[in-house]
C-alpha positions as CSV (number, residue, x, y, z in Angstrom):
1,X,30.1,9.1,-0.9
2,X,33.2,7.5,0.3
3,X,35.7,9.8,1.5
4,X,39.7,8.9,2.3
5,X,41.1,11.0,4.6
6,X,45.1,11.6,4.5
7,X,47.2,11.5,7.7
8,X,51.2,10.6,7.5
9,X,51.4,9.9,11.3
10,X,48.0,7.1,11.4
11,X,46.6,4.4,9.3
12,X,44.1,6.1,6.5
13,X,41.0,7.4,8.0
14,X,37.8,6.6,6.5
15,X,34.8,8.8,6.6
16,X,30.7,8.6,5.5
17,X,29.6,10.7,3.9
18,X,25.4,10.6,4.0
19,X,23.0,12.6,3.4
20,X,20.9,13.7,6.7
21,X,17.9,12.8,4.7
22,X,18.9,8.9,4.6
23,X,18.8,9.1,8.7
24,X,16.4,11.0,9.7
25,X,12.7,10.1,8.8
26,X,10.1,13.0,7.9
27,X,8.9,14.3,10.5
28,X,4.7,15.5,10.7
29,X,5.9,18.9,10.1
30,X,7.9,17.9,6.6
31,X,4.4,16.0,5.7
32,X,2.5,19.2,6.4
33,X,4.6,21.6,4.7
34,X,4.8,19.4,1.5
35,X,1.1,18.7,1.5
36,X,-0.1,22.4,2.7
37,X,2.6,24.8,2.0
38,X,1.6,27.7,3.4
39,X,-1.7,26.4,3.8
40,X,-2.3,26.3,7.4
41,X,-1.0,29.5,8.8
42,X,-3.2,31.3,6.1
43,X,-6.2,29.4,6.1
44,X,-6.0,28.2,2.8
45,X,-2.8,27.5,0.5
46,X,-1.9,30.7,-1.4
47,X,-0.8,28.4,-4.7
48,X,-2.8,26.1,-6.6
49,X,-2.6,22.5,-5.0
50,X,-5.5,20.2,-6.7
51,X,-3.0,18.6,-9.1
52,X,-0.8,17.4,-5.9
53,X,-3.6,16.3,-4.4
54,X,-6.3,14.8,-6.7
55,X,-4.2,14.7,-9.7
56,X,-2.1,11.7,-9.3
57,X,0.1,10.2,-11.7
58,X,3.1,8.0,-11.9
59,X,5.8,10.7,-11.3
60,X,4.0,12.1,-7.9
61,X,3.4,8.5,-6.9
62,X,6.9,7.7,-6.7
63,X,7.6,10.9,-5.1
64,X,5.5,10.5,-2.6
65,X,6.5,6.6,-2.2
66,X,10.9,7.7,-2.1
67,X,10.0,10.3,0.4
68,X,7.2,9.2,3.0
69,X,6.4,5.3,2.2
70,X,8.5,4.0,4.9
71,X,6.3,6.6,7.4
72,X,2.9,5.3,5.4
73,X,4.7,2.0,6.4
74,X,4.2,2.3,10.0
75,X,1.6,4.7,10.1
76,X,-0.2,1.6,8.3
77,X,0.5,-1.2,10.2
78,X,-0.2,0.8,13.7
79,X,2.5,2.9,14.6
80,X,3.2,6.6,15.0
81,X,0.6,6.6,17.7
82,X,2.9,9.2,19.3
83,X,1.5,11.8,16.4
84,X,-1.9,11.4,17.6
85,X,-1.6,13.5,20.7
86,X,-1.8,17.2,19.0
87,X,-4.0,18.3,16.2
88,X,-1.1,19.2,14.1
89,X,0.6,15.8,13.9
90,X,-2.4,14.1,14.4
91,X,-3.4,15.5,10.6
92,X,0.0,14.3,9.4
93,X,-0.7,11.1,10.9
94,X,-4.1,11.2,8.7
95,X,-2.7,12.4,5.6
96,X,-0.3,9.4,5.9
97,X,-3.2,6.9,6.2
98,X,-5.9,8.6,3.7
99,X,-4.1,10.4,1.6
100,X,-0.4,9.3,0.9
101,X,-1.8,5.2,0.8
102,X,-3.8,6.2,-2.1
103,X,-0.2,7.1,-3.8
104,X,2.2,5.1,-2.5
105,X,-0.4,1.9,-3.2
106,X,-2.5,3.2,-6.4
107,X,-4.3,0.4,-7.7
108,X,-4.1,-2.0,-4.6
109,X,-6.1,-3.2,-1.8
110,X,-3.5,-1.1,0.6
111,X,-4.6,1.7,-1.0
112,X,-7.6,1.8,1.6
113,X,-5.6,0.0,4.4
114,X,-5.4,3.1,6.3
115,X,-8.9,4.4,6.0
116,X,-10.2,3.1,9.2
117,X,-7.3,3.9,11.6
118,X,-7.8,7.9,9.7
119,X,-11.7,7.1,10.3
120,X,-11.4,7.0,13.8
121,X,-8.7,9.9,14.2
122,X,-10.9,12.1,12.7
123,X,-13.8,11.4,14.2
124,X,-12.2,11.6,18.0
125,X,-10.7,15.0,16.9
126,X,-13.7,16.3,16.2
127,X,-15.7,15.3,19.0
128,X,-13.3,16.3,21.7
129,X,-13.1,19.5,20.0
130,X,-9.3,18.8,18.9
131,X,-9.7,20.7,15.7
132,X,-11.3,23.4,16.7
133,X,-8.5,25.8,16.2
134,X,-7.3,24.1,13.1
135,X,-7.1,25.9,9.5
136,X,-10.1,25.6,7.2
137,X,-7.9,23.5,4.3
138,X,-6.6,21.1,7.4
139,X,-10.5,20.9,8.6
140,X,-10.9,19.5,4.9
141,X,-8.4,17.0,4.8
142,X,-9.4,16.6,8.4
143,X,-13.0,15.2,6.9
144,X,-11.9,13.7,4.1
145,X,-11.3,10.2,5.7
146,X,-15.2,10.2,6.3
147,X,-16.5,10.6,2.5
148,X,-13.8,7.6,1.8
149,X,-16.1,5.2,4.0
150,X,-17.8,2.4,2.8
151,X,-20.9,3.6,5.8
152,X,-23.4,5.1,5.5
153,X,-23.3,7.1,8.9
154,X,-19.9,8.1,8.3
155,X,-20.8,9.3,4.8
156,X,-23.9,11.3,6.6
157,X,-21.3,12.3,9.1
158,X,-19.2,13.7,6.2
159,X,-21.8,15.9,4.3
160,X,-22.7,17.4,7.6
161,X,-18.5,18.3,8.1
162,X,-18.5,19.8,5.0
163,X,-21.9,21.7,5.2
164,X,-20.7,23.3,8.2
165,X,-17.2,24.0,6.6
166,X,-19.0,25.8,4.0
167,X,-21.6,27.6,6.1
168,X,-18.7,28.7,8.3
169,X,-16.0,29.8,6.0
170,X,-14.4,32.9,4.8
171,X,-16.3,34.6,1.9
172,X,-13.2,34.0,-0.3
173,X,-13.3,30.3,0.7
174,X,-17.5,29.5,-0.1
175,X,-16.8,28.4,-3.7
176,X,-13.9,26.0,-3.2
177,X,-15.7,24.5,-0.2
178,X,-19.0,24.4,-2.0
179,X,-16.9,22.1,-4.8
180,X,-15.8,20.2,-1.7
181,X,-19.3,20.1,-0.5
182,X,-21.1,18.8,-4.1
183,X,-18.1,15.5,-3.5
184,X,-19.3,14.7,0.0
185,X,-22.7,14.6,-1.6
186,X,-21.5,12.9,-4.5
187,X,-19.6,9.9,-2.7
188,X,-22.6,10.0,0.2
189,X,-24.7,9.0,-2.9
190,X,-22.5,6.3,-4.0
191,X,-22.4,4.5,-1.2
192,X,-26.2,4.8,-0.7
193,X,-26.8,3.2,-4.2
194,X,-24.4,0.4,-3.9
195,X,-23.3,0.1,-0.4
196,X,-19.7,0.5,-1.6
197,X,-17.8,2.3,-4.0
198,X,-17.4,0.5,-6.9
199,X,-14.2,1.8,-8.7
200,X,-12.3,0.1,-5.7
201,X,-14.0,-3.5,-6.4
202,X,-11.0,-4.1,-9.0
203,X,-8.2,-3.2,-6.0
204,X,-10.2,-5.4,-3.4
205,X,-10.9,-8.1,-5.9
206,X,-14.8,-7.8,-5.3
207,X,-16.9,-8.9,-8.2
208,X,-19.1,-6.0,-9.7
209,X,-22.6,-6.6,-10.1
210,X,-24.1,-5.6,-13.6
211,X,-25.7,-2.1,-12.3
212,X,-21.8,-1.5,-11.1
213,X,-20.0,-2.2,-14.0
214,X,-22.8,-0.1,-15.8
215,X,-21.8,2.7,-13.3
216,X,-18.2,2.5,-13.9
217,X,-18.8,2.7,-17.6
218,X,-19.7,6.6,-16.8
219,X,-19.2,7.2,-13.2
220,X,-16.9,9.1,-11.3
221,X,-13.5,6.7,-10.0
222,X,-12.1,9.8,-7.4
223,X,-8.4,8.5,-8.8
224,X,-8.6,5.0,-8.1
């Protein structure tokens, strides 16, 4: 909002009036509080949170796309790289690529731009022992990037993440991360069967073969 500001002795005065939110980005900590809430300093988020982040839809997309697309942006096309150097805003920087594309480009090949670049985040965190002090629900979304590969080592990779987060866990936590668990195993078996996931062939333009558009007749699509 335009504001004039009266003053008999000078020519008018004219101020801007923005909101702090139009010049200043999100930062990793704005990502992680909207995606975790409470999540990380408890372990697991004390309110229900599969409808933010499985559920989807067109209102959430363009929440999601207002608020962070300009950070997917970047986080896209190679940037951020200053967020890798912690575990905290390194699994921003990974909900950017793996989770947020999936929103802010739902039904296009972008979508999955991001996946590799969250591939190898993850997979350097865990083997230097980065996450090691991280929150069970961010070791989740930590791992996630693994069961969206189109390999089948990475997909191995995955189950073994999610065995061990389930082996590991809390009592409280066994049956949400045996649910997570049963989709490592579900999206390692995809990928065995076709070598792909076919509910992105439509996004990527790839032509289905006839056992794939048999699958996607009754399969599972993970929200894309």
């Amino acid at each position: 909002m335009v504001k004039v500001v009266a003053n008999r002795n000078a020519q008018p005065i004219f101020t801007l009036k923005t909101s702090v939110n139009t010049l200043t980005p999100p930062s990793p900590h704005d990502v992680l509080d909207f995606w975790f809430g409470d999540g990380l300093a408890r372990g697991w988020c004390s309110d229900q949170r599969d409808g933010l982040w499985f559920g989807g839809g067109t209102a959430l997309d363009e929440k999601i796309r207002t608020r962070f697309g300009a950070l997917v942006e970047q986080a896209v096309n190679g940037g951020l790289t200053e967020w890798e150097s912690r575990i905290d805003t390194r699994l921003a920087l990974i909900l950017l690529l793996d989770q947020f594309t999936r929103n802010v480009f739902r039904g296009q090949a972008r979508a999955f731009a991001g996946d590799a670049r969250a591939q190898r985040l993850s997979l350097h965190a865990h083997a230097s022992g980065m996450d090691a002090e991280l929150a069970t629900v961010g070791c989740v979304f930590m791992a996630l990037p693994l069961e969206h590969a189109e390999d089948m080592a990475l997909q191995a990779e995955s189950v073994l993440r999610f065995q061990r987060l389930h082996d590991t866990c809390a009592p409280e936590l066994r049956d949400a991360l045996a649910g997570y668990l049963q989709y490592a195993k579900e999206h390692h078996d995809i990928v065995a069967r076709f070598g792909r996931f076919p509910h992105r062939n439509q996004a990527l333009d790839r032509l289905s073969t006839p056992e794939e558009e048999d699958f996607l007749k009754h399969g599972p699509r993970f929200g894309q």
